[in-house]
TORPASE-850286 format. One record per residue: x, y, z of N, C-alpha, C in turn; residue in three letters. Coordinates in steps of 0.1 Angstrom, whole numbers, plus 5000, padded with zeros to 4 digits. Layout:
XYZXYZXYZAla
...
***
This chain:
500849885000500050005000500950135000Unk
502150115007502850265011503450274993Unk
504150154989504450204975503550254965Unk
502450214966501250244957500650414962Unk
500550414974500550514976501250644973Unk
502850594975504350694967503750744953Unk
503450614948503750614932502250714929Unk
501050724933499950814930500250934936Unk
501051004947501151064948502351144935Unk
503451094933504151104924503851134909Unk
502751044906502151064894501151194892Unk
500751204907500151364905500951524901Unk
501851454904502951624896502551614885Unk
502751524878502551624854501351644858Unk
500251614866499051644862498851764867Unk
499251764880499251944879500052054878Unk
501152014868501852064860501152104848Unk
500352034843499452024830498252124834Unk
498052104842496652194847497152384852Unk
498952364860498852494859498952574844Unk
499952454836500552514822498752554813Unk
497852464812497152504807496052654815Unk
495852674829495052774831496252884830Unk
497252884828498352994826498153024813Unk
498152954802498052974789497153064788Unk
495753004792494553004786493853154787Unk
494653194797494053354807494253474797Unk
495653394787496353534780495553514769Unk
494253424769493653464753492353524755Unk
492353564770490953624773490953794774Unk
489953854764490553964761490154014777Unk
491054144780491154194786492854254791Unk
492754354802493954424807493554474824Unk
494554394834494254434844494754574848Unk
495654634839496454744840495354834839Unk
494654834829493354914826492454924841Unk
492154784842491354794854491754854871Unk
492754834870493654934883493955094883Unk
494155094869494155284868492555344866Unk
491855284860490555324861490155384848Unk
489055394848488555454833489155614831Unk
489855664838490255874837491555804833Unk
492055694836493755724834494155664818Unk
495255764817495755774805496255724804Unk
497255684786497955574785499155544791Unk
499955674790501155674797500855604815Unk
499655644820499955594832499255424831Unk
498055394825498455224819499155164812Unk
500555224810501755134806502755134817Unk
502755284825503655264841503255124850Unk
501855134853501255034860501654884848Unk
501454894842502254744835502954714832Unk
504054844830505554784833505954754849Unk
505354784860505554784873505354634878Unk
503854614873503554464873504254344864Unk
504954394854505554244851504654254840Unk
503754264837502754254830503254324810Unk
504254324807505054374796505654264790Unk
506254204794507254084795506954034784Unk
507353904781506653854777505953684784Unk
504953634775504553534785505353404786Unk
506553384778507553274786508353364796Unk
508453484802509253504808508253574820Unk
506753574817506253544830505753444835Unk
505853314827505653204831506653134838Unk
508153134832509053124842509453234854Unk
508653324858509153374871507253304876Unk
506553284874505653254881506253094887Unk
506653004874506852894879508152864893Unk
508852954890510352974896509753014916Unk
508453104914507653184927506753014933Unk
506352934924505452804929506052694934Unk
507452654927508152624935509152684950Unk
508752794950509452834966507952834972Unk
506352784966505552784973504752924976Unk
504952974968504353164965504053154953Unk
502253194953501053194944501253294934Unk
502453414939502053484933501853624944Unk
501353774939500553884941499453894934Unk
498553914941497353944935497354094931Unk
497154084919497554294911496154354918Unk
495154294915493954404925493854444942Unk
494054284945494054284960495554354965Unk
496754354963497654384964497954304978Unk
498054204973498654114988498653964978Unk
499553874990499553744987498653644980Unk
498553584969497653514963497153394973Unk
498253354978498353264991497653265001Unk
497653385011496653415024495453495018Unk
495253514999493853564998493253414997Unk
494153284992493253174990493053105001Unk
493853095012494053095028492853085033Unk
492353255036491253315040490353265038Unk
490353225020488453215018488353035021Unk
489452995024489252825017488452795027Unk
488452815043487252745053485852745049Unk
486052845037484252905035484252805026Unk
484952785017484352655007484552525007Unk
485852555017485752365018484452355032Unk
484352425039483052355050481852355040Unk
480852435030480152435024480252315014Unk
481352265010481652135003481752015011Unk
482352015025481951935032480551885036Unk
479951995041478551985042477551955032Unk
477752005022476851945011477451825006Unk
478651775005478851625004478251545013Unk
478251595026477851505041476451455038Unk
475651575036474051605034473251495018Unk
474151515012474051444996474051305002Unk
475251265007475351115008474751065016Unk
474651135031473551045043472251025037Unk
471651125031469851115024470051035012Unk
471651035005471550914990471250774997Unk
471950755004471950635013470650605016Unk
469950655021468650645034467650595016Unk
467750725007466350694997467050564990Unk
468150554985468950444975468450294983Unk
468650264992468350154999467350125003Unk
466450225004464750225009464150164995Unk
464550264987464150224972464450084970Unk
465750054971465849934962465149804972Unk
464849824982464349724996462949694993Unk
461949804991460849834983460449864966Unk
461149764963461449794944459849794942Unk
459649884929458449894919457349874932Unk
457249944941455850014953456350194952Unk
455050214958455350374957456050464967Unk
456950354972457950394979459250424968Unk
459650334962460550304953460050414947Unk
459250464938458750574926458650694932Unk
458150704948458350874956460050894958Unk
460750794957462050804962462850854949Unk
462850784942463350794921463050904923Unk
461550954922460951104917462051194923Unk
462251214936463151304946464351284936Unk
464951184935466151144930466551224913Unk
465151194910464951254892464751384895Unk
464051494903463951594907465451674911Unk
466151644920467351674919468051724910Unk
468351584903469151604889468551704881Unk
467551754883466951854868466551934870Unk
466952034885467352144893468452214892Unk
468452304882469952384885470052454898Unk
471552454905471952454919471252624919Unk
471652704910471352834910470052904917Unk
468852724909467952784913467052764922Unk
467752654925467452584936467652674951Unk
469152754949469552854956468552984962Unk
467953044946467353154947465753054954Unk
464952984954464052924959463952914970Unk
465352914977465252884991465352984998Unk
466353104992466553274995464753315004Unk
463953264989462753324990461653275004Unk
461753135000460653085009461753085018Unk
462953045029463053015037464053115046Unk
464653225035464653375047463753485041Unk
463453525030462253605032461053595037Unk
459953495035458853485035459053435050Unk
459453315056459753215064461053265079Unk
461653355075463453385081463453305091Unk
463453175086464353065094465753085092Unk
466053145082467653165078467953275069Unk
469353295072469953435070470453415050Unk
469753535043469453525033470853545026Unk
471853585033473353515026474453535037Unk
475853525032476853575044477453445049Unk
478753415059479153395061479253345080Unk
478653305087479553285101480653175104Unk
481653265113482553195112482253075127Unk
482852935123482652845132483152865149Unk
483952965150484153025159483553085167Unk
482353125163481453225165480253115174Unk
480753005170479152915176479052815162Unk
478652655171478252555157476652615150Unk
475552685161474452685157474352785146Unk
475252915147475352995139475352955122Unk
477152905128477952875118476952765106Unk
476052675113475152575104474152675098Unk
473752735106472752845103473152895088Unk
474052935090474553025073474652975064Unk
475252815064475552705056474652625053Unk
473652585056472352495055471852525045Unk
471252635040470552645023471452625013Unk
472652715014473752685003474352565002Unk
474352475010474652345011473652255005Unk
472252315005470952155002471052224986Unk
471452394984471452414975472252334964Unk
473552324967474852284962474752104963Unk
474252034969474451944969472851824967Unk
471951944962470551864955470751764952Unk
471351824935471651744922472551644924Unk
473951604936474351514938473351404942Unk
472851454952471851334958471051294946Unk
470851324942470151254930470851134922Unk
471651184921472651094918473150944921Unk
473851024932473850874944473150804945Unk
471850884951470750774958470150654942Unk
470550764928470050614916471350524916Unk
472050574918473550474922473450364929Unk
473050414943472850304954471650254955Unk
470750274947469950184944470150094935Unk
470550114923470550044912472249904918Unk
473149934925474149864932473149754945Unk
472449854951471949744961470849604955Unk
470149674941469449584936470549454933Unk
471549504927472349394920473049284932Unk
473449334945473849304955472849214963Unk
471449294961470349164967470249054959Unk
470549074949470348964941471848834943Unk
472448834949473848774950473548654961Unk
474148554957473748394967474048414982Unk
474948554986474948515001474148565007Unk
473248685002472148735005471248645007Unk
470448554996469848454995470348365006Unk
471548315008471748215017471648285034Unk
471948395034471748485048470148425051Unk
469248505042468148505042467548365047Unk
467848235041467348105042468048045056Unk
468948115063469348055079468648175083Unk
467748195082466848295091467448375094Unk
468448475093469148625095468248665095Unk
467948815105467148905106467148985094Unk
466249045087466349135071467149245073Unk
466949325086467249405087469249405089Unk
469249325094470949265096471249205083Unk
470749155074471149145060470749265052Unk
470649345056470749475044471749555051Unk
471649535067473349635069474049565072Unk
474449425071475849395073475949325062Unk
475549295053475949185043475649295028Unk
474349315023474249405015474949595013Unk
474449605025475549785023476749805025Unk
477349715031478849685030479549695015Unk
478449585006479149574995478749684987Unk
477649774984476849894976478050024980Unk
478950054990479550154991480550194979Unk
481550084976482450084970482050154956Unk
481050104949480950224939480450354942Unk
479450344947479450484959480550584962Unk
481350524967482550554971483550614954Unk
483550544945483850564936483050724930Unk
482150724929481250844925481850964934Unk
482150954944482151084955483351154950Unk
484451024947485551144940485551214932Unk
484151154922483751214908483351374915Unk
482251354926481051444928482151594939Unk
483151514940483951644948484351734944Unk
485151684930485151804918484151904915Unk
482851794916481351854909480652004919Unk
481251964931481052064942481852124944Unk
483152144941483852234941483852324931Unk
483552314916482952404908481952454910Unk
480752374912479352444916479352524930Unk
480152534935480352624950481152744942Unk
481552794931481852894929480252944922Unk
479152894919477752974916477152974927Unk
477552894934476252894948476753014956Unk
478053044957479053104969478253274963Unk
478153284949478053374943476253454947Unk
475353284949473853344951473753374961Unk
474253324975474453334991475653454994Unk
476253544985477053634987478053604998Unk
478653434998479353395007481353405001Unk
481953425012483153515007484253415007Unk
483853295001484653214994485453144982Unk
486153054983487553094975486853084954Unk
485253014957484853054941484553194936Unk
483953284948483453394944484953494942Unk
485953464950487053494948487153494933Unk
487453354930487653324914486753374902Unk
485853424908484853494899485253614897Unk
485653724911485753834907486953804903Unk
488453744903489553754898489153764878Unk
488353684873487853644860487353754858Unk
486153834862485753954860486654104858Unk
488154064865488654194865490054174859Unk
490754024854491854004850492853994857Unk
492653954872493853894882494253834878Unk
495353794870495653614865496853574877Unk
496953634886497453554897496453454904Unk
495453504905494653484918493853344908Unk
493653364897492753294886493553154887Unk
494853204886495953064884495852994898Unk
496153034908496352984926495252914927Unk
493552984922492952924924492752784917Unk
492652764903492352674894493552564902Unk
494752604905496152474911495052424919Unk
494752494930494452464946493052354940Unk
492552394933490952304933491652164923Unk
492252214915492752084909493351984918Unk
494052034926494851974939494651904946Unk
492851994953492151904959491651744952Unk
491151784936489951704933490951594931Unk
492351594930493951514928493851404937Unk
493951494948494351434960492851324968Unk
491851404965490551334969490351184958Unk
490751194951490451064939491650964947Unk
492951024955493750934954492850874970Unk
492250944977491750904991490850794987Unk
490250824974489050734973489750574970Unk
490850554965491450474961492450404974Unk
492450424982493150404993491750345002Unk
490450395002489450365010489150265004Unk
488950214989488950064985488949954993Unk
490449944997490849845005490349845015Unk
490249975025489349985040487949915037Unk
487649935029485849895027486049755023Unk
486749715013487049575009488349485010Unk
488449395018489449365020490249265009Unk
489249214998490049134984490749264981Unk
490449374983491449484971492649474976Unk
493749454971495249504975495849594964Unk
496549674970497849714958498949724958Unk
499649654947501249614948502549734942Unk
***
């Protein structure tokens, strides 16, 4: 396992070597000039070419790609040209706001995938099985956006059970801190559940169907003890497989949600950096999420084994 483990982590360098070379490329074909956007619409050209010779921003782009790359290996993102500070402690700051919001709506996605996926498949073709699908088909054909603004309406306007955007920090209190995160989370993480839950149904059907189940069943095992110790045991692993898919899926979709909850996290960051031509802040971000989604696929592959013990790797 430790060498298997070496070697995936190892193998993750070209890939986000590849991922920073291509969002570095890609920024310089999008029209725009941050120079412009820092002097403001009164300033003149002479002083939008000061401000761009100041920033580096003249060069050309192999010789700002080698001082950026030269800055990521000492582990510095960079200066952010708008923020005028560290790309580093601006991505620092916001990341608690989006990794708990991605935490949470992964948490929320998979405990309710589970609960409807297994009820469903336990109760196949009754109208248990078809209210649970419907939820499951409903999800999926909800954009998070608007699912977002839905809940703004009925559940802090009309209803103020909850604060209609913003941020508390977990320091402040868990009640709070859930408080702020709860809509943007069921928002962000609908569409997964939907997902899942046709996942782990369509796995538990295949699983009930398997001779030890059947043989559980015929030495009189309690049902309920054959659907959690012999059946859901085996339905995770692909399960498990999907989540690495769906981490990525919520780390993108948390930069629209972050945006409808006016929460001051590291997507909304990356939004305004795209809106105004930070290509520091644009680059630091796209590494950092690549990084994660890198590093999360390798966890999922390491939990293989924990969940099933035929898996090894040599």
């Amino acid at each position: 396992m430790g060498r298997y483990l070496a070697y995936r982590l190892l193998s993750a360098i070209p890939i986000l070597f590849v991922v920073s070379l291509v969002s570095f490329l890609i920024i310089f074909l999008v029209p725009g000039d941050p120079a412009s956007e820092i002097a403001g619409p009164g300033a003149t050209k002479d002083e939008v070419i000061r401000i761009r010779q100041s920033l580096g921003l003249d060069q050309s782009v192999g010789v700002q790609m080698l001082t950026w790359y030269r800055r990521l290996l000492q582990g510095d993102l960079g200066q952010s040209i708008l923020l005028n500070r560290s790309v580093t402690i601006a991505i620092l700051e916001r990341a608690p706001v989006t990794l708990s919001l991605t935490l949470l709506a992964l948490t929320i996605s998979l405990s309710l995938a589970l609960i409807l996926g297994v009820v469903a498949a336990v109760r196949q073709n009754t109208w248990v099985d078809q209210s649970a699908m419907t939820m499951a088909l409903l999800g999926l054909s909800l954009p998070d956006f608007w699912v977002g603004l839905v809940m703004i309406y009925l559940f802090a306007v009309l209803l103020g059970w909850f604060p209609t955007g913003g941020y508390v920090e977990l320091s402040k209190g868990v009640g709070l801190w859930l408080r702020s995160l709860i809509m943007p989370a069921m928002a962000l993480g609908l569409a997964q559940l939907g997902l899942l839950a046709r996942i782990t149904r369509a796995t538990m059907l295949e699983v009930l169907r398997q001779d030890y189940v059947r043989t559980a069943r015929a030495k009189g095992v309690p049902e309920r003890r054959v659907i959690d110790k012999h059946a859901l045991a085996n339905t995770l692993i692909p399960v498990v497989t999907v989540i690495g898919i769906i981490v990525g899926i919520l780390l993108g979709g948390a930069v629209v949600v972050e945006s409808v909850f006016a929460m001051p996290g590291v997507g909304r960051l990356i939004i305004g950096a795209i809106l105004r031509r930070d290509y520091p802040v644009i680059q630091g971000g796209l590494l950092l999420t690549a990084s994660i989604y890198v590093f999360v696929n390798i966890l999922v592959d390491v939990l293989y084994a924990w969940l099933d013990p035929r898996v090894r790797y040599e």
